[in-house]
Steps between C-alpha positions, in 0.01 A plus 500: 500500500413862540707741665449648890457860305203324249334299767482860714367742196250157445416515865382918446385470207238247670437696749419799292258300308340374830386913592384510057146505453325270229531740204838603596609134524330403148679819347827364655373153359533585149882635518617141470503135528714498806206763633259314420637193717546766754137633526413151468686413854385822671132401438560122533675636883179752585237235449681254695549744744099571473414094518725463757214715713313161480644182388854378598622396153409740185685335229252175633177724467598633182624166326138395566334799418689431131347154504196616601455795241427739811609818603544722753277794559354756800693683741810292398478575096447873606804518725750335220433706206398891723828376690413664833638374849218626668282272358477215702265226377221372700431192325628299210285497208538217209273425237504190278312304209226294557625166562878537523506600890651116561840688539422759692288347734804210573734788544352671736359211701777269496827720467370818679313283754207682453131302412215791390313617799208566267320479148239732339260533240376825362282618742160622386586885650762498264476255248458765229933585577531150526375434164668825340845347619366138443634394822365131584644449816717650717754307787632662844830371601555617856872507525713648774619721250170636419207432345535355114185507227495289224200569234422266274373624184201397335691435151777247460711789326 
């Protein structure tokens, strides 16, 4: 069990990473294992804190984003690794393999309560970025929270 003066100097030493930006933090990173598990936690904690803008259980989203071979990316990817409070994501952008949005999907809809509001194909005004980023589809999940994308890619990988 760790001592009332260790749990305090662990308490500021989190919060001093939480004001670190993303090179600072990854310089701090390579000091040691302990660290590492340290930046590990404090980035873990800001994109919860980032998901938690709009769906009501991260560690749910991101267990399924695992299965699912997606990731995260937009407004949400920029405000993790720039690490600015003043960015405050519009939307929720997530982009996964053709064919493996099963997860995803049932997460959303089922656990979040949220069924898409919408589906599109590459429109023929901008089919050309559509093809670059060989998008197939893309969902809208309205959620209370705010509005969630999911692309599906045109390649299973």
């Amino acid at each position: 069990m760790m001592s009332s003066s260790t749990t305090q100097k662990l308490a500021i030493l989190q919060r001093i990473l939480f004001f670190m930006d993303t090179p600072s933090l990854l310089a701090f990173e390579e000091i040691s294992d302990f660290a590492q598990v340290l930046v590990r936690k404090e980035f873990t904690s800001s994109l919860h804190t980032l998901l938690l803008r709009f769906v009501s259980d991260p560690t749910g989203l991101l267990t399924a984003l695992d299965q699912a071979k997606g990731v995260i990316g937009g407004d949400v990817a920029i405000a993790l690794v720039v690490r600015d409070l003043h960015i405050i994501p519009k939307s929720l952008d997530i982009y996964i393999p053709l064919g493996s949005s099963f997860d995803v999907h049932d997460y959303l809809e089922f656990e979040e309560g949220a069924p898409w509001t919408s589906r599109h194909a590459p429109h023929l005004s901008n089919a050309e970025v559509w093809h670059d980023k060989e998008i197939r589809e893309q969902y809208v999940y309205t959620t209370p929270r705010g509005p969630i994308n999911l692309y599906e890619s045109g390649r299973s990988n």
